[in-house]
C-alpha positions as CSV (number, residue, x, y, z in Angstrom):
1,X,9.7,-6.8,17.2
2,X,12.4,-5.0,14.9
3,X,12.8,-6.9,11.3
4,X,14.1,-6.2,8.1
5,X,13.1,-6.8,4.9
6,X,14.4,-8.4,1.5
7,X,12.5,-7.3,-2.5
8,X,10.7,-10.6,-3.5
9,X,7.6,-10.8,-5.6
10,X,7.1,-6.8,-5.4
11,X,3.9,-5.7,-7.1
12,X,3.7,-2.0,-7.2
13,X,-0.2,-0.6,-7.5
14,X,0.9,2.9,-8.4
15,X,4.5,1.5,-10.2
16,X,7.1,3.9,-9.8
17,X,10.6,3.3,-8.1
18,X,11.6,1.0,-5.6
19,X,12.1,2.4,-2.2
20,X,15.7,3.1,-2.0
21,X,15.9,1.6,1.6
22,X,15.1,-1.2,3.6
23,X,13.4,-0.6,6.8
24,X,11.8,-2.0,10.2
25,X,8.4,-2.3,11.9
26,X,6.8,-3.4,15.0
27,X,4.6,-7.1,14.2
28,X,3.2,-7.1,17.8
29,X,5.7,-9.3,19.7
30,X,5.9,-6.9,22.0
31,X,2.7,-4.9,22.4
32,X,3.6,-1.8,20.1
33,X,7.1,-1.5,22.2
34,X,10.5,-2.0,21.1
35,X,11.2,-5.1,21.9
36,X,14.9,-4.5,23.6
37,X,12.6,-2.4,26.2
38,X,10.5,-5.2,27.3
39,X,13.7,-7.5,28.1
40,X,16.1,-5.6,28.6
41,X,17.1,-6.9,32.2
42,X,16.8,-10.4,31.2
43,X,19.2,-9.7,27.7
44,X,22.0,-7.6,29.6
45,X,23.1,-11.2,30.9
46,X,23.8,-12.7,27.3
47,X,27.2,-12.9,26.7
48,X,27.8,-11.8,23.5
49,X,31.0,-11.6,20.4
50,X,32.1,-8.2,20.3
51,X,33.1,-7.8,16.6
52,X,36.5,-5.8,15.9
53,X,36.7,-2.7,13.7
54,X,38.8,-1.2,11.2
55,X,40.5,1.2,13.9
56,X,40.9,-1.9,16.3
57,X,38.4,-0.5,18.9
58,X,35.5,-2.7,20.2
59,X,32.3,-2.0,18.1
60,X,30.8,-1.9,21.8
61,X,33.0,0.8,23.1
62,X,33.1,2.9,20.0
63,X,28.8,2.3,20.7
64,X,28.9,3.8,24.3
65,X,31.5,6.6,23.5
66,X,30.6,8.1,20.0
67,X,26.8,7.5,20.9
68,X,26.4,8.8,24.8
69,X,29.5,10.1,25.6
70,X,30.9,7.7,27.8
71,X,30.7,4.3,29.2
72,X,29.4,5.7,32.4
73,X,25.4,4.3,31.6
74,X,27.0,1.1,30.1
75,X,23.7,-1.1,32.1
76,X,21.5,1.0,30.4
77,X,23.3,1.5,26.9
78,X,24.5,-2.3,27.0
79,X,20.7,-3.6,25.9
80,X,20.5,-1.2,22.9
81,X,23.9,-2.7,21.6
82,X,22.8,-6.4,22.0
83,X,19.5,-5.5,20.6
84,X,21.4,-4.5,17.2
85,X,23.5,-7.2,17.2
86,X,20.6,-9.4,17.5
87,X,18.6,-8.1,14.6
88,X,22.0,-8.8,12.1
89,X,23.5,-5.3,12.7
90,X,26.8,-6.2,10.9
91,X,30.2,-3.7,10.7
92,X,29.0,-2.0,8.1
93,X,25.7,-0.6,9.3
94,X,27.6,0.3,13.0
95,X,29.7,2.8,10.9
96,X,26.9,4.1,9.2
97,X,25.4,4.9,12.3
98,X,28.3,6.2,13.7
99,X,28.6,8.4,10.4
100,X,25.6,9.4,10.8
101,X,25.5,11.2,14.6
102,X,28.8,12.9,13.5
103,X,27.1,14.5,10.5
104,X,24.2,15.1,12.3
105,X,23.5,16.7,15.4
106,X,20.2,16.7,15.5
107,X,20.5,13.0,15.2
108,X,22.5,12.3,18.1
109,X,20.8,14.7,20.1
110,X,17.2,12.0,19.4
111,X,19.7,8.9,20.1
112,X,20.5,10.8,23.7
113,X,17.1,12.0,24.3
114,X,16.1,8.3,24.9
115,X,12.7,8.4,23.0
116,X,10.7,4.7,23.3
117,X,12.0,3.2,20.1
118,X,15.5,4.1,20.5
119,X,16.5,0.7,18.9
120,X,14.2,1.5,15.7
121,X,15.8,5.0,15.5
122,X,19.1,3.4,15.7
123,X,18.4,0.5,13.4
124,X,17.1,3.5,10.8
125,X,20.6,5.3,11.1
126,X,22.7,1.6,10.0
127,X,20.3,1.1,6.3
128,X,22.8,3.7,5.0
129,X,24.7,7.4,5.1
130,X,22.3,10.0,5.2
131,X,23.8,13.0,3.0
132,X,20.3,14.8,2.3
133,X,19.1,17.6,5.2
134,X,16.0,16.4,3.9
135,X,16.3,12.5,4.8
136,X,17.3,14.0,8.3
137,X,14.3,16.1,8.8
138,X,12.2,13.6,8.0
139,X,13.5,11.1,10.1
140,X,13.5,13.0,12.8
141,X,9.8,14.1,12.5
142,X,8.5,10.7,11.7
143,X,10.7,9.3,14.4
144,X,9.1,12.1,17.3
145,X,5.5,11.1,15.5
146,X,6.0,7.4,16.0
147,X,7.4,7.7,19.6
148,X,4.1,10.1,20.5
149,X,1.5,7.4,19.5
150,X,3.4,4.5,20.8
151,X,3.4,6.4,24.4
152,X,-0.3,7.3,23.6
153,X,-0.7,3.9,23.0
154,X,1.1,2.6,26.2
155,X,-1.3,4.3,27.9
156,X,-4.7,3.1,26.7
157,X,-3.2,-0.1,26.8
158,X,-2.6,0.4,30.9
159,X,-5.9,1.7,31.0
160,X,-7.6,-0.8,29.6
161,X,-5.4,-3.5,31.4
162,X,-6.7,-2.0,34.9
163,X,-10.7,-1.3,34.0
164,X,-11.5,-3.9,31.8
165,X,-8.7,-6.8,30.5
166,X,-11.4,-9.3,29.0
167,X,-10.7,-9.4,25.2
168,X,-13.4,-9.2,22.8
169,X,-13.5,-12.1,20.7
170,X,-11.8,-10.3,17.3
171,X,-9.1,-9.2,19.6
172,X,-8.9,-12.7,20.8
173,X,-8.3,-13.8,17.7
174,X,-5.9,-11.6,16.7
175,X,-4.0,-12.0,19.6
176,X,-3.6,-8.3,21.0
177,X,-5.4,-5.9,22.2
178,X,-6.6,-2.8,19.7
179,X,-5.0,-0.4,22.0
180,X,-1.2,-1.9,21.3
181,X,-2.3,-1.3,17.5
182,X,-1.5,2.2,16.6
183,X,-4.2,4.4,15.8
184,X,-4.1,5.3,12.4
185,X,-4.0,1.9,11.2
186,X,-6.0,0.1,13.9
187,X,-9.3,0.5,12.0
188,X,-7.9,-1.4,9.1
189,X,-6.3,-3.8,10.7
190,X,-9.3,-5.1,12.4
191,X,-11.4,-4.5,8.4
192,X,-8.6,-6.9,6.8
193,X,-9.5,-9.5,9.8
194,X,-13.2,-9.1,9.3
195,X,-12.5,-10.1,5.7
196,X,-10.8,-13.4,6.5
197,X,-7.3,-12.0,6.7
198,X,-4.5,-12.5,9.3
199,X,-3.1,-9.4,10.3
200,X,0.4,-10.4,12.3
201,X,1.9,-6.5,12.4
202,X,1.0,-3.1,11.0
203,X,2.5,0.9,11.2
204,X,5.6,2.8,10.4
205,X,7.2,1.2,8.6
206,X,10.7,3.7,7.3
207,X,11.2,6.9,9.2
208,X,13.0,8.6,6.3
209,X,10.7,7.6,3.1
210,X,8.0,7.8,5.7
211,X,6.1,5.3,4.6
212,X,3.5,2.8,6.7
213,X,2.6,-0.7,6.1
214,X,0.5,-3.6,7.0
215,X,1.5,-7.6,7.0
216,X,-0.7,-10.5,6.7
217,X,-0.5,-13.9,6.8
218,X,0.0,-15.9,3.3
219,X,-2.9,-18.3,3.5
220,X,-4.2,-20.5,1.0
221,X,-7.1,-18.0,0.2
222,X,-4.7,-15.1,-0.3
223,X,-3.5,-14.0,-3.9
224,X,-1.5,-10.8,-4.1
225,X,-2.4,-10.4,-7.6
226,X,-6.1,-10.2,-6.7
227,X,-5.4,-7.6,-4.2
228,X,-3.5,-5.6,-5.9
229,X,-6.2,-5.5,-9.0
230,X,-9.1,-4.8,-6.4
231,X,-7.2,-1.5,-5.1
232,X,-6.1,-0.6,-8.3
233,X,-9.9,-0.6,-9.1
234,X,-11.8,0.4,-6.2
235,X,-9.3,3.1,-4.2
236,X,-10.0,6.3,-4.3
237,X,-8.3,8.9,-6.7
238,X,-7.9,11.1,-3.7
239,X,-6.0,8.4,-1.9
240,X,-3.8,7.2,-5.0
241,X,-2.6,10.8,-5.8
242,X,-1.2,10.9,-2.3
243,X,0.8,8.5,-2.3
244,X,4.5,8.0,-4.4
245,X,4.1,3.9,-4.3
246,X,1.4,1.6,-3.1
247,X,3.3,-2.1,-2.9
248,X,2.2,-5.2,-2.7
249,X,5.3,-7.9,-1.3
250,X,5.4,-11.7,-0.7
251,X,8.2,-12.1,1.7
252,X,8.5,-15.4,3.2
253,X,5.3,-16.3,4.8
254,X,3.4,-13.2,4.9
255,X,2.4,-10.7,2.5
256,X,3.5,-6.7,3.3
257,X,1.3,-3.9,2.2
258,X,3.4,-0.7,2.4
259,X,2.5,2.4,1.3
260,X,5.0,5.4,0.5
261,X,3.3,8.9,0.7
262,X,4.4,11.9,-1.6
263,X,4.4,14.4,1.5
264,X,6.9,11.9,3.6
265,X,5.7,13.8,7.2
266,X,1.6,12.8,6.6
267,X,-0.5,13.6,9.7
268,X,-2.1,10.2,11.4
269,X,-5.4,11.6,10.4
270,X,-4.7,11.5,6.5
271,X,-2.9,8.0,7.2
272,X,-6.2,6.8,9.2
273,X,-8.6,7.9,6.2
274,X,-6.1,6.1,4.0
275,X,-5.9,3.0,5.4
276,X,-9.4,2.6,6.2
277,X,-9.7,3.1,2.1
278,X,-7.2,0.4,1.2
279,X,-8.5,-1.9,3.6
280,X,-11.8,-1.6,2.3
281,X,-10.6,-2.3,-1.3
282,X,-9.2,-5.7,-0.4
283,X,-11.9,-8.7,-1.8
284,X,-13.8,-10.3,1.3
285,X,-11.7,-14.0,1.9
286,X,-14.2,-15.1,4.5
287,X,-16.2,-17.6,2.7
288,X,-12.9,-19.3,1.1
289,X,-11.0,-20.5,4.1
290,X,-11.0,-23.8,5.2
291,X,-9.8,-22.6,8.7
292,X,-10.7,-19.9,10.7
293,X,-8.3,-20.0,13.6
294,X,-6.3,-17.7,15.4
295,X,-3.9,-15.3,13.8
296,X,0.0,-16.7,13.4
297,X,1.6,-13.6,15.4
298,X,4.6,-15.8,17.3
299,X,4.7,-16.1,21.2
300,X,3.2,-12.5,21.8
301,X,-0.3,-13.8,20.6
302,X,0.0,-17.5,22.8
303,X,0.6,-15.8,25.7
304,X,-2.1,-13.2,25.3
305,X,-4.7,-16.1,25.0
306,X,-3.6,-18.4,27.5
307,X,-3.7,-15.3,29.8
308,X,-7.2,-14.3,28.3
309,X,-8.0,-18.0,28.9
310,X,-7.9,-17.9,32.4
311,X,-9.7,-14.6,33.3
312,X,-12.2,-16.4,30.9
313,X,-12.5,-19.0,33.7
314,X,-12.7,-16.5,36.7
């Protein structure tokens, strides 16, 4: 599921600047997809206010035309609008997007090549103008990075639907199977749970800063402060020079762990090796909790037990 994200209680590990954008990331509603992909039949049949614009066109229209050329695909271009309007796209962030593609052509060229998280790319292109070649460069590489291991990751997931669908108790638990997870975090996410931790969504986190980050749960047994002073202590120089920020945010009922490299295009394999370092760095919770249920991950994670439930039964 696409979210955004506000600045409370940051903590930085390595404290240098705030990230000068917000940004989005998948939390597993959907099973490492965008979420406008998984429903879009059942959403093109909301009915929907069409907000005006400063030229008195329909923001819709403008959407089809300046975007893909034409309402001639309007069923299939129709979902990514309500999907926008559905996450809070306001005015505003429509024109920067639409700024954005005229500036760009590299940018509307990815819009039209219909990678799978065409609604993250274009929820990137509202957070603001993009001025600097190199903001577009690195959205677009981060952006054909993502979409590779989320296809990769579509397909383990079949494969492992087909051959052999009976969670293992951790993934149970966590309400997902590891191959939705995407690969260079997966290891760490299933660390963090080990350790008592709740893990409700994990990945790329901003195409253009190209940073990655993980969320947990805020339970009683977790204290940002402590986990920020354990990684400060115990990660690994190699790991801390890499990275331009290592943050620490309490945001409503969960806790975001995002990390913002130096090199903003970082392989998956020096992600991987990182992650598995800060997860190891966080203090074992196990012992503390006075419950031990299942992780909080919204209707993704009921379904995927009741389901799991019944082939228990077979």
């Amino acid at each position: 599921m696409l979210e955004s994200f506000g600045n409370q209680n940051t903590i930085a590990v390595v404290p240098e600047k705030e990230p000068t954008t917000q940004a989005t990331a998948d939390s597993w509603q959907d099973e490492a997809v965008a979420n406008f992909e998984k429903s879009r039949n059942q959403v093109t049949e909301k009915s929907i206010g069409q907000p005006e614009v400063a030229d008195g066109g329909l923001v819709e229209d403008r959407f089809a035309k300046e975007l893909f050329g034409g309402t001639e695909q309007m069923e299939d271009i129709k979902p990514l609008y309500i999907f926008l309007t559905e996450v809070g796209f306001e005015e505003n962030e429509f024109e920067n997007l639409f700024q954005n593609v005229h500036k760009h052509r590299e940018l509307i060229e990815l819009v039209r090549d219909g990678a799978p998280l065409t609604g993250h790319l274009l929820f990137d292109l509202g957070i603001k103008v993009i001025d600097d070649p190199k903001d577009v460069e690195a959205l677009v590489k981060n952006n054909n990075m993502r979409s590779r291991e989320i296809a990769k990751n579509q397909q383990e997931l079949s494969r492992r639907k087909a051959d052999n669908p009976l969670a293992t108790d951790e993934e149970y638990r966590l309400g997902i199977y590891k191959e939705a997870i995407e690969s260079q975090v997966r290891d760490a996410v299933f660390e963090l749970q080990h350790k008592g931790y709740s893990p409700v969504g994990s990945g790329f986190f901003d195409a253009i800063t190209g940073s990655q980050a993980i969320f947990i749960e805020m339970l009683d047994a977790v204290h940002p402060k402590e986990i920020v002073d354990s990684i400060n202590d115990n990660l690994g120089a190699e790991n801390k020079r890499i990275f331009e920020q290592i943050l620490v945010k309490e945001s409503g009922d969960r806790i975001e762990i995002i990390l913002v490299p130096k090199v903003r295009t970082m392989s998956l394999s020096v992600w991987k090796t990182a992650w598995d370092d800060i997860a190891s760095c966080f203090p074992n919770i196990q012992n503390t909790l006075s419950s031990k249920g299942n992780v909080n991950n919204g209707g993704q994670g009921v379904e995927f037990r009741e389901n799991q439930d019944k082939l228990r039964q077979l």
